[in-house]
VMD Tcl script that draws the C-alpha trace (Angstrom):
set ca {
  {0.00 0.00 0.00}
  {1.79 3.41 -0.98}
  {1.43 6.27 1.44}
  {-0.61 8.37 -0.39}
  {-3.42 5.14 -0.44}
  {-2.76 5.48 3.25}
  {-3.66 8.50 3.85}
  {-6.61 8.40 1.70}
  {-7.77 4.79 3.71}
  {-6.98 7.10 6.86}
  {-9.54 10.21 5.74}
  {-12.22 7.25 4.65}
  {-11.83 5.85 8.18}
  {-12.38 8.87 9.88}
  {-15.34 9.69 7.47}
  {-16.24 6.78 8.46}
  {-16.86 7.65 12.28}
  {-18.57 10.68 11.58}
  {-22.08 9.28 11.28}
  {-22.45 8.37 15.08}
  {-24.79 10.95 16.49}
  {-27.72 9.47 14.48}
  {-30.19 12.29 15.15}
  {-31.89 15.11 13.25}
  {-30.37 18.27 14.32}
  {-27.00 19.04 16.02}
  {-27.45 22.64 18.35}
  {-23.82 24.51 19.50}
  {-23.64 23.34 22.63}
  {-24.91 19.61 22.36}
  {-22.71 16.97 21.91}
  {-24.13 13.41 21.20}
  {-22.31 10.02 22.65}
  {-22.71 6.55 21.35}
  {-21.14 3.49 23.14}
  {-20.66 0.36 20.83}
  {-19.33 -2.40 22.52}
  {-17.49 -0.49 25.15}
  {-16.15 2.04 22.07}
  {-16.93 5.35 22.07}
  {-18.44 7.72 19.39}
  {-19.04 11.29 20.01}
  {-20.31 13.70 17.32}
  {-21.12 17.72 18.01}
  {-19.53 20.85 17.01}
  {-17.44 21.74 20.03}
  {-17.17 18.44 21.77}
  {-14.86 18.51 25.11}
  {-13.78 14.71 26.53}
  {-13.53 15.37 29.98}
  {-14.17 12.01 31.13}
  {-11.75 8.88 31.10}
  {-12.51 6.79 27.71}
  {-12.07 2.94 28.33}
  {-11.81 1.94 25.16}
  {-11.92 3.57 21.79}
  {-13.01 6.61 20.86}
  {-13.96 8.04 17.46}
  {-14.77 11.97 17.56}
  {-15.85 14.86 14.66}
  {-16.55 18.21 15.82}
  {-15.96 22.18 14.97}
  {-13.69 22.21 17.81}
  {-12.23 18.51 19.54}
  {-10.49 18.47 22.24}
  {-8.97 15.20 24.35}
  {-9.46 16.59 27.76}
  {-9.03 12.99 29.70}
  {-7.21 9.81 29.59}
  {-7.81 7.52 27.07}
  {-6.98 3.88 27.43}
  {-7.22 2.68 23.69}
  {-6.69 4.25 20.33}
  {-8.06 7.81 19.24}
  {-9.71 8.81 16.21}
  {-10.53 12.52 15.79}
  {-11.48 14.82 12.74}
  {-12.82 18.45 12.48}
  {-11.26 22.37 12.05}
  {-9.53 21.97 15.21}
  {-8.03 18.84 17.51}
  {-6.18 19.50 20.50}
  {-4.65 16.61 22.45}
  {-4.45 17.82 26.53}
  {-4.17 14.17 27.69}
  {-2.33 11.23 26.99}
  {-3.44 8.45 24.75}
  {-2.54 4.69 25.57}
  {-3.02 3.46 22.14}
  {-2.63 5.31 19.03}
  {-4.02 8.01 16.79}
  {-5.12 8.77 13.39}
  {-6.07 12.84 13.57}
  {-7.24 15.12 10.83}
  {-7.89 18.79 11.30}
  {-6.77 22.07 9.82}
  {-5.13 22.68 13.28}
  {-3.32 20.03 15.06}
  {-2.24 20.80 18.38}
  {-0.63 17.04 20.68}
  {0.36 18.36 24.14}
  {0.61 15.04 26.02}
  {1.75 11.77 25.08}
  {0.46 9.12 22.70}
  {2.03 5.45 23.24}
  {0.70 4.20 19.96}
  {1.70 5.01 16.85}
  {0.34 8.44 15.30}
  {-0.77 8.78 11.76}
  {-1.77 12.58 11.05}
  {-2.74 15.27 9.19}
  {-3.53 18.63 8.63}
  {-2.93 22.31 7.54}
  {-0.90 23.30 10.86}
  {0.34 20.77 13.52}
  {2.60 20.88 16.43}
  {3.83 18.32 18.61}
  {4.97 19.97 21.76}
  {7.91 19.97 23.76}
  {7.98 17.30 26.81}
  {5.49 14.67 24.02}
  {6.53 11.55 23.73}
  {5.22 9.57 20.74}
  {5.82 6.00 21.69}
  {5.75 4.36 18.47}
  {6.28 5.70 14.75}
  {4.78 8.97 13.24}
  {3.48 9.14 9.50}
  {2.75 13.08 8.95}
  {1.01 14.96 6.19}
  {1.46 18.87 6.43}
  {-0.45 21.05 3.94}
  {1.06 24.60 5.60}
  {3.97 24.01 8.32}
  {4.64 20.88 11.24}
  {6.65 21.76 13.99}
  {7.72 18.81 16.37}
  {9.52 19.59 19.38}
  {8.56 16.79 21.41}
  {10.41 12.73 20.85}
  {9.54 10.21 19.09}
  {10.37 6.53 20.19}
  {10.09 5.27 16.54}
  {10.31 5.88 13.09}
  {9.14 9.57 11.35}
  {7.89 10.02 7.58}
  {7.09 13.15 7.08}
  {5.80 15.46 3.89}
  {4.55 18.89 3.11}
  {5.72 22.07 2.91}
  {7.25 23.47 6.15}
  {8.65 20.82 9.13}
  {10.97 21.98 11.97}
  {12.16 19.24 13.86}
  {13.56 20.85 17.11}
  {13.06 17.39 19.14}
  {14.13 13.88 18.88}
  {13.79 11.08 16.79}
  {14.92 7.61 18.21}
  {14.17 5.37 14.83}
  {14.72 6.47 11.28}
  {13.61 9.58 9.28}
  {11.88 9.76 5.97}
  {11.11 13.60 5.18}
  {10.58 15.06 1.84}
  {9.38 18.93 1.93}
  {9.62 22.21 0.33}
  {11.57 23.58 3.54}
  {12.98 21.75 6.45}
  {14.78 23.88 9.54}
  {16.63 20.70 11.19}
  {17.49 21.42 14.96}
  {16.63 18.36 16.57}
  {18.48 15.07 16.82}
  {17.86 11.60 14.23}
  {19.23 8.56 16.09}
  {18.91 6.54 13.38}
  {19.44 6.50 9.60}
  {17.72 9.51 7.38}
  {16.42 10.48 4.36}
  {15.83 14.23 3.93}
  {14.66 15.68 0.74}
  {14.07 19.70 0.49}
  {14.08 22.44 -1.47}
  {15.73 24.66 1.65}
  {17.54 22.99 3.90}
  {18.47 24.49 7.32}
  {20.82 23.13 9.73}
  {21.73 24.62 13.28}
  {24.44 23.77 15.27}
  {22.51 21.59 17.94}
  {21.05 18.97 14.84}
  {22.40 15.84 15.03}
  {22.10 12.60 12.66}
  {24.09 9.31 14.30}
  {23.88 7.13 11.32}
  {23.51 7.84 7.44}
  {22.06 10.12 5.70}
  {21.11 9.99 2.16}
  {19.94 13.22 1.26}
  {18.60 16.21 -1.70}
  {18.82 19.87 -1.73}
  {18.48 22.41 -4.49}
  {21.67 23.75 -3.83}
  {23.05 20.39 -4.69}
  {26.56 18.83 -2.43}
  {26.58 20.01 1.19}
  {29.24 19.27 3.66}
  {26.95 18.16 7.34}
  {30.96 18.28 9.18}
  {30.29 16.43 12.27}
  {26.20 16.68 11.99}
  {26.25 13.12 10.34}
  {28.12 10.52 12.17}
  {27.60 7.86 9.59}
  {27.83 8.33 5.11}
  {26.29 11.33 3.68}
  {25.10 10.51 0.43}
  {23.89 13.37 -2.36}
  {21.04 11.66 -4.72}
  {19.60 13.71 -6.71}
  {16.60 11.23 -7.86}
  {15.18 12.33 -4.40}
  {14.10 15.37 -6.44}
  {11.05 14.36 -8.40}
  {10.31 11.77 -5.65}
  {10.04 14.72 -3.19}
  {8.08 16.97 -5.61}
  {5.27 14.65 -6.03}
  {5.31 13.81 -2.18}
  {5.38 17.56 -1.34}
  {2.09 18.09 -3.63}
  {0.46 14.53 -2.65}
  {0.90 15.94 0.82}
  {-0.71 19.86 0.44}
  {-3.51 18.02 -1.69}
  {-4.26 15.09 0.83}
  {-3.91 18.50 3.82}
  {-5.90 20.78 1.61}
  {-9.15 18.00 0.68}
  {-9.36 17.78 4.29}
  {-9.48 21.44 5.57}
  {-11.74 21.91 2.63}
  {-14.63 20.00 4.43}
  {-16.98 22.11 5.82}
  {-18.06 20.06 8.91}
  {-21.32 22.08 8.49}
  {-21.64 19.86 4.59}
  {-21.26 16.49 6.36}
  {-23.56 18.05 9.45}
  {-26.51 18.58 6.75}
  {-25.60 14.96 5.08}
  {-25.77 13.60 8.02}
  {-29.33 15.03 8.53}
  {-30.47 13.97 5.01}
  {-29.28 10.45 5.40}
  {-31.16 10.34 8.73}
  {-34.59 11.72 6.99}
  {-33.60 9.27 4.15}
  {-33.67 6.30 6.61}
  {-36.56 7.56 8.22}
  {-38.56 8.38 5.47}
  {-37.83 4.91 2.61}
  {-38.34 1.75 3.45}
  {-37.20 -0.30 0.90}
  {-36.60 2.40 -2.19}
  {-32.89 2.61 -1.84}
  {-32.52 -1.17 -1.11}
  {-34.59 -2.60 -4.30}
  {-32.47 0.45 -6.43}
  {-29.32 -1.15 -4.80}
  {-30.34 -4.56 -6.11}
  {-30.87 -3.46 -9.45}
  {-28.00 -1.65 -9.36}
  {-26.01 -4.88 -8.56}
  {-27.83 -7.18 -11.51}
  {-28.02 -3.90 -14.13}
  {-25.19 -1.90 -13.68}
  {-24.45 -0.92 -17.36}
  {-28.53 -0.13 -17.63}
  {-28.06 2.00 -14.23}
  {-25.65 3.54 -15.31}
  {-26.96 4.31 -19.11}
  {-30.69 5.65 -17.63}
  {-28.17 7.95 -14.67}
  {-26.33 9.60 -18.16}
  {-29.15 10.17 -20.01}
  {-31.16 11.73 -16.99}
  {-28.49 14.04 -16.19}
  {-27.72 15.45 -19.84}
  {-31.83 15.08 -21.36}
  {-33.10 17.00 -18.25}
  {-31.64 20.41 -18.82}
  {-31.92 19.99 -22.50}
  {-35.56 19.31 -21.78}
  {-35.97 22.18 -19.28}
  {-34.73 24.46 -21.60}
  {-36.81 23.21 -24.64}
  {-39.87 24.19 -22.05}
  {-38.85 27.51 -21.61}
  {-38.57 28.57 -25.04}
  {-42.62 27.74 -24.87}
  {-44.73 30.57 -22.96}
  {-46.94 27.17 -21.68}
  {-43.91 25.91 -20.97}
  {-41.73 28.08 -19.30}
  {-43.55 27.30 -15.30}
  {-43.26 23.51 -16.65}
  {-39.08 24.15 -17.64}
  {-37.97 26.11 -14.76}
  {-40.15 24.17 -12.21}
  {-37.76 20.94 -14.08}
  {-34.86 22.94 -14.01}
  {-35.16 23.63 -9.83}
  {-35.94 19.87 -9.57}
  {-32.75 19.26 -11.50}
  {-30.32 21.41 -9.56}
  {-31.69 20.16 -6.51}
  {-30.93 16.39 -7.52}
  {-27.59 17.59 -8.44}
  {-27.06 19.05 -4.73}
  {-27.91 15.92 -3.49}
  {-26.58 13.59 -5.97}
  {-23.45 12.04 -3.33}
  {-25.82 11.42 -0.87}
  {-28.11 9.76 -2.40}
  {-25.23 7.67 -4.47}
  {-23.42 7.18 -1.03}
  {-27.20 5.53 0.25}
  {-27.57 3.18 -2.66}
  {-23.88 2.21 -2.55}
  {-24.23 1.40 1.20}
  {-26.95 -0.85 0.54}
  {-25.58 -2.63 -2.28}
  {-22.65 -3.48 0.01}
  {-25.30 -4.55 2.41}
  {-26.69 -6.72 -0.33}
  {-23.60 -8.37 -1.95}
  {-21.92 -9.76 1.34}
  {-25.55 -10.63 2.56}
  {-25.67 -8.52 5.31}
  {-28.78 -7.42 7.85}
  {-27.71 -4.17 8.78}
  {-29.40 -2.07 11.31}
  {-30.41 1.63 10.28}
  {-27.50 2.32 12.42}
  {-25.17 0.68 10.48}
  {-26.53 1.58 7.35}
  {-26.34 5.10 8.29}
  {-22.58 4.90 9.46}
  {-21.36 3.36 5.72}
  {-23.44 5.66 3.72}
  {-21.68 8.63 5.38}
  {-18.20 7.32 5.09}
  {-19.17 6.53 1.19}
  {-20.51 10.30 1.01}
  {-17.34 11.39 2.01}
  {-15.57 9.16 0.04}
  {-17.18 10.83 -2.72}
  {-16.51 14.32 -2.17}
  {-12.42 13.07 -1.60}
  {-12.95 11.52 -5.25}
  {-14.50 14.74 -6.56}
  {-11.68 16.61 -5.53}
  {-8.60 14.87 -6.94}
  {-7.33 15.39 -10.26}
  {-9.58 13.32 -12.48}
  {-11.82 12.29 -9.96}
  {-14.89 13.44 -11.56}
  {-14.77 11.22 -13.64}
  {-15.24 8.26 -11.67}
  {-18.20 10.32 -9.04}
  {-19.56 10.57 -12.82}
  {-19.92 6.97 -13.25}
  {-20.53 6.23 -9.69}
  {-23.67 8.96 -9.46}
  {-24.83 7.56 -12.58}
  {-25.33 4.04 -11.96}
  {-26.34 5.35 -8.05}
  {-28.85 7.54 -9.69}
  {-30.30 5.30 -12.27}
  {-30.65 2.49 -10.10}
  {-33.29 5.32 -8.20}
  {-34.92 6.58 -11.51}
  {-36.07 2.84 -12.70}
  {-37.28 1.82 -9.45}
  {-39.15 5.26 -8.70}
  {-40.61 4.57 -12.32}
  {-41.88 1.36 -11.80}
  {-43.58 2.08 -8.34}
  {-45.56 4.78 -10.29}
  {-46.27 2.96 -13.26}
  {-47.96 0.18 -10.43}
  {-49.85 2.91 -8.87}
  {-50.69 4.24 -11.58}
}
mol new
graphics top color blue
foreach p $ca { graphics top sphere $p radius 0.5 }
foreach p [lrange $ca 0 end-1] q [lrange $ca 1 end] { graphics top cylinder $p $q radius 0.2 }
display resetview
C-alpha cells in the first residue's frame, strides 16, 4: 500500500466515524455520545472529553479536544483537535489545526494544515505526517518519522529512522537513526544531530553536514522528483481535508437520517438493481443528467412551458445538490446486499456517510470526476427505474 493510499484509507476511516450521532439536528452546545461495545463515538460541534474513555473513541466536531485519559486508540477529525491528555493506544487525527500536548504510546498517523507536537510529548511508536502549511515537532519520538509537506521543523528527537521530503525543512533536533531528507531549503543549526547515514537532496546540490552526520552522507539527486510529487500529494491530501466544511457532512448527516426515516425499501430494491443492471443504471443515470436540462430548456422557449421548464430545471439542480448522498445511500446498501448482510439503520447510516465522504475526496482529486460521474450515474439510475416502476404500479 503506498502512502498516499494510506492516507486516503486514513480520511475514509475517519469519514467513516462521523455518522455516530444518528439524530436530526446538532445545536452549539450539544454533543451526542454513542457506546458500541465499550467504544466510544461522540459527534457535536465543540465536543470537550472530559471524562476517562475505556476503550476507543472516534470523535468529529468544529472544535475537539482530548481533555481525559484515554486507554485505547483515538480517532478525531474536524477544524480543530487539541490533544491535553495522553493516549494509551494510538491516533489517526485530521484537522486544519493540530495541536498534541501530552503523550500518545501508539503510533500516530496525522494530518492537517498546521500541527505541532509539543515539547515534553513523547510519541511511543512511529509517526506518519502529512502537512499542507507548516509541522513543527519539538517533542520525541520513540520510533520511526515520515514526514511530507511544505514546512517541518524538527527541534526534538527522533529515536528510529527519518523519511522527510518537503519544500523547507529547519533541522534542529536530533535523528538517532538512519535519514532520508529531501528539500528544497535545507536548514541546519548547530545543535542537529544525525548518528547514522544520511542519504539526502537539496536544491543547492553537495553540502558538507561536518560532524552533523556521524555515519555516510550521500547526495542523490533522484530524491528530487520523488520529493516533488510527495510535497504536492501531501498539500492536496492536507488541503481536501481542511476543505470540508463540517457544516456539509452536518446537513448529510441530517439527510441520510430523513432518508432512513422516510424509505423503506426504495434505496434497497435500487441497490439490487443496481447490482444485476449496472451498465442499464448507469446508461438511464447519463441520459437523466444530460436530457433533463436539455428538456428544461426546450420548455422555456414555450410561454406554456416556461412554469413547466424552470419548475424541471429547480428539480434538477436540486438532484444535483444531493446527488453524493443519495449515491453514497444506494452504494451502502448494495454493500449490504452483496456480502448478505442485515444491517441495522444504524449501520446503514454509518457506511453511507463514510461513502458520502468518500465521494466528495474523489470529486476533488485530479480526475476524480470522472469516476463520481460513473458512480452517481449508476447510483442515480438504479433510483430513476425503481421510482418509475412504483408509479407505473400505482398508476
Amino acid at each position: 500500500m503506498t502512502r498516499r493510499t494510506k492516507i486516503l484509507s486514513l480520511l475514509l476511516t475517519l469519514a467513516a466515524t462521523t455518522g455516530v450521532a444518528f439524530a436530526a439536528e446538532v445545536k452549539p452546545n450539544e454533543v451526542m455520545t454513542k457506546i458500541f461495545g465499550g467504544d466510544r463515538y461522540v459527534f457535536g460541534q465543540i465536543v470537550s472529553l472530559d471524562d476517562e474513555s475505556p476503550k476507543d473513541v472516534m470523535v468529529l466536531g468544529t472544535s475537539v479536544s482530548i481533555a481525559s485519559p484515554v486507554t485505547g486508540t483515538v480517532q478525531a477529525a474536524g477544524r480543530t483537535v487539541v490533544i491535553n491528555a495522553p493516549i494509551k493506544g494510538g491516533a489517526r487525527i485530521g484537522a486544519e489545526t493540530v495541536e498534541i500536548s501530552k503523550n500518545i504510546d501508539g503510533n500516530l498517523i496525522v494530518v492537517g494544515k498546521a500541527v505541532h507536537i509539543a515539547k515534553n510529548v513523547v510519541i511511543g511508536g512511529s509517526v506518519l505526517l502529512f502537512s499542507g502549511e507548516s509541522a513543527v515537532i519539538d517533542g520525541t519520538i520513540n520510533g520511526n518519522l515520515e514526514a511530507y509537506g511544505e514546512a517541518v521543523s524538527l527541534n526534538g528527537a527522533i529515536l528510529g529512522n527519518a523519511d522527510i521530503q518537503v519544500q523547507s525543512l529547519a533541522l534542529k533536533g536530533t535523528v538517532s537513526g538512519d535519514s532520508v531528507i529531501a528539500a528544497e531549503t535545507f536548514d541546519v543549526e548547530p545543535s542537529a544531530s544525525i548518528e547514522k547515514n544520511l542519504r539526502y537532496w537539496q536544491a543547492l546540490g553537495v553540502r558538507d553536514f561536518g560532524a552533523m552526520v556521524k555515519g555516510k552522507s550521500t547526495f542523490d539527486p533522484t530524491l528530487a522528483h520523488e520529493t516533488s510529487q510527495r510535497v504536492e500529494s501531501a498539500g492536496l491530501i492536507a488541503g481536501v481535508f481542511a476543505a470540508f466544511s463540517i457544516f456539509s457532512i452536518f446537513s448529510a448527516a441530517l439527510m441520510l437520517g430523513l432518508l432512513l426515516f422516510f424509505t423503506k425499501t426504495l434505496f434497497r430494491d435500487s441497490a439490487k438493481f443496481l447490482l444485476g443492471n449496472t451498465g442499464k443504471s448507469f446508461l438511464i443515470g447519463i441520459i437523466y443528467f444530460l436530457v433533463t436540462p436539455i428538456a428544461a430548456l426546450l420548455l422555456m422557449f414555450t410561454f406554456i412551458g416556461i412554469p413547466l421548464g424552470l419548475a424541471v430545471f429547480v428539480l434538477y439542480v436540486v438532484s444535483i445538490f444531493f446527488a453524493r448522498i443519495m449515491t453514497a445511500m444506494v452504494f451502502a446498501r448494495l454493500i449490504e446486499l452483496k456480502y448478505k448482510k442485515k444491517w441495522s439503520n444504524m449501520v446503514v447510516f454509518f457506511v453511507s456517510l463514510g461513502l458520502y465522504i468518500a465521494l466528495k475526496i474523489i470529486g476533488a482529486v485530479p480526475f476524480g470526476w470522472v469516476v463520481l460521474l460513473v458512480l452517481v450515474a449508476g447510483g442515480y439510475g438504479s433510483l430513476l427505474k425503481m421510482k418509475y416502476e412504483r408509479y407505473v404500479k400505482v398508476m
